[in-house]
Every structure is written in structure tokens, then in C-alpha cells.
VEXZA-721709 format. One line per field, with one value per residue: residue number from 0; residue in three letters; x, y, z of N, C-alpha, C in turn. Coordinates in Angstrom, 3 decimals. Example, Ala and Ser with C-alpha at 12.3 -4.5 7.8 and 13.67 -1.06 7.14 Angstrom:
residues 2
n c(0|1)
res c(ala|ser)
nu c(13.190|12.850)
nv c(-5.690|-2.250)
nw c(7.800|7.080)
cau c(12.300|13.670)
cav c(-4.500|-1.060)
caw c(7.800|7.140)
cu c(13.200|12.900)
cv c(-3.300|0.030)
cw c(7.800|7.870)
//
This chain:
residues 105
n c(0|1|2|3|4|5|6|7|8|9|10|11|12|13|14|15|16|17|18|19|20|21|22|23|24|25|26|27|28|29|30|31|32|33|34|35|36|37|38|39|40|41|42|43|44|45|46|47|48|49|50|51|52|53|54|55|56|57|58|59|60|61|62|63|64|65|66|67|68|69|70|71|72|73|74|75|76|77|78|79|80|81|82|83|84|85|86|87|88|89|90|91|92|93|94|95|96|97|98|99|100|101|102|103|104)
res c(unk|unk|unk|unk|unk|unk|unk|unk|unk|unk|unk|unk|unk|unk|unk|unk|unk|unk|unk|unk|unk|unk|unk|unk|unk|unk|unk|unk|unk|unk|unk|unk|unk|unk|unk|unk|unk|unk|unk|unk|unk|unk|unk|unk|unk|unk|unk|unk|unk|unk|unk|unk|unk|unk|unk|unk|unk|unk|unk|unk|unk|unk|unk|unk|unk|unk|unk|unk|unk|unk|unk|unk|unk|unk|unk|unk|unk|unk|unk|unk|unk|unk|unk|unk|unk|unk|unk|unk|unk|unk|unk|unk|unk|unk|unk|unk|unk|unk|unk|unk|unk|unk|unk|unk|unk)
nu c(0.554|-0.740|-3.362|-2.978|-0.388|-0.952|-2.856|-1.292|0.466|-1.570|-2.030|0.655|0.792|-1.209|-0.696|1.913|0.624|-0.185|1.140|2.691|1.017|0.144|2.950|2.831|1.127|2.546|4.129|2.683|1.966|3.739|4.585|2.240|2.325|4.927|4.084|2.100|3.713|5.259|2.983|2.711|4.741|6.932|10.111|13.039|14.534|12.064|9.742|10.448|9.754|6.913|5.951|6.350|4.540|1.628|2.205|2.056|-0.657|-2.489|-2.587|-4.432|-7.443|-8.820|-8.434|-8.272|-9.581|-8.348|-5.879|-6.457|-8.540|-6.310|-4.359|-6.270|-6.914|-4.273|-3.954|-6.195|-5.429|-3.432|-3.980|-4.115|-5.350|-6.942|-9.477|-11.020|-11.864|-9.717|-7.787|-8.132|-8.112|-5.166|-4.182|-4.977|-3.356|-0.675|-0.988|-0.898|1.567|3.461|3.303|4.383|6.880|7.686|7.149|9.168|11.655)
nv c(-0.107|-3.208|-4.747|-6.801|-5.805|-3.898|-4.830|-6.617|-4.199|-3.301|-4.933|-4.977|-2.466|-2.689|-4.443|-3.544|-1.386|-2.779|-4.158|-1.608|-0.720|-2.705|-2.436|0.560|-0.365|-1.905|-0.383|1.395|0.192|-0.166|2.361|2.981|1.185|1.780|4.721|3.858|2.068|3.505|5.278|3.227|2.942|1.574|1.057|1.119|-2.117|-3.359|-1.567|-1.812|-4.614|-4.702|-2.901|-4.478|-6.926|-5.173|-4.867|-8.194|-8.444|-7.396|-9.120|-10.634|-10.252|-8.057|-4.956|-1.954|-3.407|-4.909|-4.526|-1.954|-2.954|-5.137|-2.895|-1.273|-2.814|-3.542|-1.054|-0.524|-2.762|-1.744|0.822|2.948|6.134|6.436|7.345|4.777|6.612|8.759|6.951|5.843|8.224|8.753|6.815|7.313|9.370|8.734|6.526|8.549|9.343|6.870|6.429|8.649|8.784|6.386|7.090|8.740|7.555)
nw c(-39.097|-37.788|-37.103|-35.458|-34.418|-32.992|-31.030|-29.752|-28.820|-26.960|-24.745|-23.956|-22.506|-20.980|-19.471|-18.227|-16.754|-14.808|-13.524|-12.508|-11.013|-8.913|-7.736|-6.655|-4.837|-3.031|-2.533|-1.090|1.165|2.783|3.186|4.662|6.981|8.387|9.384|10.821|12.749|13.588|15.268|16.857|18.525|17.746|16.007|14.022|13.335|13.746|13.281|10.741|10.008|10.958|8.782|6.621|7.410|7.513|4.252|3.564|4.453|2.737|0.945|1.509|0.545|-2.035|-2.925|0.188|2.294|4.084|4.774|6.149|8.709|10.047|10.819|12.581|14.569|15.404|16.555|18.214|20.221|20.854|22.237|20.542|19.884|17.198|14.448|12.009|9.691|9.586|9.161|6.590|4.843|5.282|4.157|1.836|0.926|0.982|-0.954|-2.972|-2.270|-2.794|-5.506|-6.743|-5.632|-6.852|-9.558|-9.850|-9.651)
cau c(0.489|-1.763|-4.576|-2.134|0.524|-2.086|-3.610|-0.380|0.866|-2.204|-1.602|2.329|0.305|-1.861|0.155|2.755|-0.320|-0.971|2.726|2.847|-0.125|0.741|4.034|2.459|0.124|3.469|4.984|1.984|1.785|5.042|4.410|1.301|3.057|6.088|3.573|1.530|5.084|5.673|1.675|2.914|5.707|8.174|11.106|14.335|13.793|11.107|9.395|10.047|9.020|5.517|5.791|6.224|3.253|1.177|2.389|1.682|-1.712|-3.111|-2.641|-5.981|-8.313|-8.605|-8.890|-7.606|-10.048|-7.446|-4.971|-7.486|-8.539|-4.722|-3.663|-6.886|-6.709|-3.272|-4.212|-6.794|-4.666|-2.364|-4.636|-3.934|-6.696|-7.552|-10.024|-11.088|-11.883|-8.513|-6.250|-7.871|-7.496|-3.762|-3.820|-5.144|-2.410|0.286|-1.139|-0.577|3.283|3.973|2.752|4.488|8.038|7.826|7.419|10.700|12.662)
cav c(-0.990|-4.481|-5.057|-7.797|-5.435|-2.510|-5.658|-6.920|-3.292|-2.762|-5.985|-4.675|-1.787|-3.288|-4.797|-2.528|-0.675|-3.491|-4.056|-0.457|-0.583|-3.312|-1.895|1.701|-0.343|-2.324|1.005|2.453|-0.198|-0.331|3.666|3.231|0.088|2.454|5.454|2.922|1.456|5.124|5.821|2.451|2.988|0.484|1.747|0.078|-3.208|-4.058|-0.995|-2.493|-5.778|-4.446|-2.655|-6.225|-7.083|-4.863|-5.604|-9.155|-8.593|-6.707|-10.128|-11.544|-9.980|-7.226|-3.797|-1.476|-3.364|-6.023|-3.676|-0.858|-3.991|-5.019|-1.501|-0.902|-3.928|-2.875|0.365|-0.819|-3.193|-0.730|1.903|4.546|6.811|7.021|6.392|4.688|7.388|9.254|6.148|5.836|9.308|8.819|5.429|7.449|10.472|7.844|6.218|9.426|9.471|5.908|6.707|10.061|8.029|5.515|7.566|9.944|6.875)
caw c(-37.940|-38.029|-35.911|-34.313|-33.917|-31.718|-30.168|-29.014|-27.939|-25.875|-24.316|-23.220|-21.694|-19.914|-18.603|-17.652|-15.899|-13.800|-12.968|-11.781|-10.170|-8.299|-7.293|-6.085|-3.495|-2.528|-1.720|-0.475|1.970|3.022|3.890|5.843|7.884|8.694|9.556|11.679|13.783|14.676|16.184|17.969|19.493|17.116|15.487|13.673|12.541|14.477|12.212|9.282|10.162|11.130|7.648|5.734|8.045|6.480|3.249|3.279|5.259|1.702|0.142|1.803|-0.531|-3.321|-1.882|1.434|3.707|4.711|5.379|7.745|9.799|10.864|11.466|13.507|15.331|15.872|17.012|19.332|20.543|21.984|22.839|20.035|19.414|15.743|13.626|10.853|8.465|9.300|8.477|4.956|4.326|5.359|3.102|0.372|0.638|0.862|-2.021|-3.717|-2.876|-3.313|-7.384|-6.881|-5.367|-7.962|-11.753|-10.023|-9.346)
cu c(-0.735|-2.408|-3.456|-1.297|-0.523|-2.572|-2.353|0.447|0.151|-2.102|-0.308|1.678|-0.251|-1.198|1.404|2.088|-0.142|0.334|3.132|1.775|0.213|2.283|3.612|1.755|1.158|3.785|4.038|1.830|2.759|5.435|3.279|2.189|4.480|5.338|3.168|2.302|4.983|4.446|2.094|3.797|7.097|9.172|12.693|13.602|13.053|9.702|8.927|9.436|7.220|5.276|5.117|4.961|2.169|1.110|1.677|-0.138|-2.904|-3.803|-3.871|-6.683|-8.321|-9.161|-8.149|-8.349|-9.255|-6.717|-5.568|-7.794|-7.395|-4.746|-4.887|-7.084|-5.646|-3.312|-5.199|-6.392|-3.923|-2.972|-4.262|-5.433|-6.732|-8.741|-9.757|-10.834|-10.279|-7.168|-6.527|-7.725|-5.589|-3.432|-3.596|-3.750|-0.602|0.362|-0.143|1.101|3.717|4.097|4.210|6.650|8.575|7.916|8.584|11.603|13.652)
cv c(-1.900|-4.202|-6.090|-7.097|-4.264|-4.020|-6.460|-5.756|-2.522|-3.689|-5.628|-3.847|-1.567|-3.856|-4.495|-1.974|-1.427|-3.581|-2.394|-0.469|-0.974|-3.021|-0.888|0.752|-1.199|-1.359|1.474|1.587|-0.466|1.014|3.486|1.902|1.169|3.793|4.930|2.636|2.627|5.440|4.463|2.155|2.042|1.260|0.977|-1.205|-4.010|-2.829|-1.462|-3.334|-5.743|-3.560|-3.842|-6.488|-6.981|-4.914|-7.137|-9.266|-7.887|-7.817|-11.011|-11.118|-8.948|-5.810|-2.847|-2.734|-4.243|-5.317|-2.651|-2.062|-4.653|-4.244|-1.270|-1.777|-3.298|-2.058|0.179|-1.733|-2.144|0.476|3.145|4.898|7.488|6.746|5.998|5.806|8.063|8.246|6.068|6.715|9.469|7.511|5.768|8.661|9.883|6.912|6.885|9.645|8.588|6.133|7.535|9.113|6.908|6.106|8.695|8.561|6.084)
cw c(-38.109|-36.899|-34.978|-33.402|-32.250|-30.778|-28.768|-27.756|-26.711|-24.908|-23.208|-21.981|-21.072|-19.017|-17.516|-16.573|-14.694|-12.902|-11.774|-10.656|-8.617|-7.293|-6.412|-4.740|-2.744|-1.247|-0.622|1.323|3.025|4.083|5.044|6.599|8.699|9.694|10.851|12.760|14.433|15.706|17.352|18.560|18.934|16.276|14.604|12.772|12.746|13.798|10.887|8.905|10.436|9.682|6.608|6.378|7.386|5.015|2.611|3.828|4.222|0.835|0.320|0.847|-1.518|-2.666|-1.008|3.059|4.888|5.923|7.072|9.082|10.348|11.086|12.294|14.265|15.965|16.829|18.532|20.521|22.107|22.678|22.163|19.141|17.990|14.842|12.340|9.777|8.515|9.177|6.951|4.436|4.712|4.054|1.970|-0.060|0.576|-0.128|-3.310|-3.633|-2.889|-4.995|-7.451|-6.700|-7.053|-9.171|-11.479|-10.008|-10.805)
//
């Protein structure tokens, strides 16, 4: 194998990584948005739609913090009592089965 060829195949796999990556915090966000509807009372496709929400609300900057500030806005909003620290420990365990959803599928 050439230096081109390893240079090129770490390249694929990098890339692949990022692709997945990318995908898992899709999912993951997709789960906490769905999780979130239910603490607020939404359901159907008024659920989902606050899912996508979240989803697109990741896209502001690089990170969770986008995301925690909607959903606790949200949250305060309506008057549900949670905090911070126990939504990113839900972010992060939903992390873990977006990954976990995605390499069975």
C-alpha cells in the first residue's frame, strides 16, 4: 500500500467519522426534542415538530449549548421544573442511544 493509497484511506475515514458523527447528534437531537414535547405537554405532530425545532436550533453554533438554552427556555416558559444539569445528563444518555440506534440499524 502507497503513502497515497493510506493517505487517501484515512481521508474515507475521516470522513465517514464525521458523517456518523454528525448523524448520531441528528438522532440525538431528535430524541431529546421528543423527550422535551412530552415534559411539555405536546404530542402527535405537534411533538415532532418541536423535535425538528430542536434539531434545527443545534445549527446556531458548535456544541449542546444551543440546544439546553431552547429546551430551557422552553421549559421555563411553561413552568416545568427541571434543571439544567439534569437535561444534559439526559442529552448525554440519549447521545448514548442515538450512537447505540444508529451502528444496529
Amino acid at each position: 500500500m502507497s503513502f497515497t493509497d493510506r493517505q487517501k484511506a484515512f481521508e474515507e475515514k475521516f470522513k465517514h467519522d464525521q458523517e456518523l458523527q454528525f448523524r448520531v447528534e441528528v438522532r440525538r437531537n431528535k430524541l431529546v426534542g421528543l423527550w422535551a414535547a412530552e415534559l411539555l405537554g405536546k404530542k402527535g405532530d405537534e411533538a415532532e415538530a418541536y423535535a425538528r425545532d430542536v434539531i434545527s436550533s443545534d445549527l446556531s453554533e458548535p456544541g449542546i449549548d444551543d440546544v439546553v438554552r431552547k429546551i430551557m427556555g422552553d421549559f421555563q416558559e411553561a413552568n416545568v421544573d427541571l434543571s439544567e444539569h439534569r437535561l444534559r445528563k439526559k442529552i448525554e444518555e440519549l447521545q448514548a442511544a442515538a450512537k447505540h440506534q444508529l451502528m444496529t440499524e
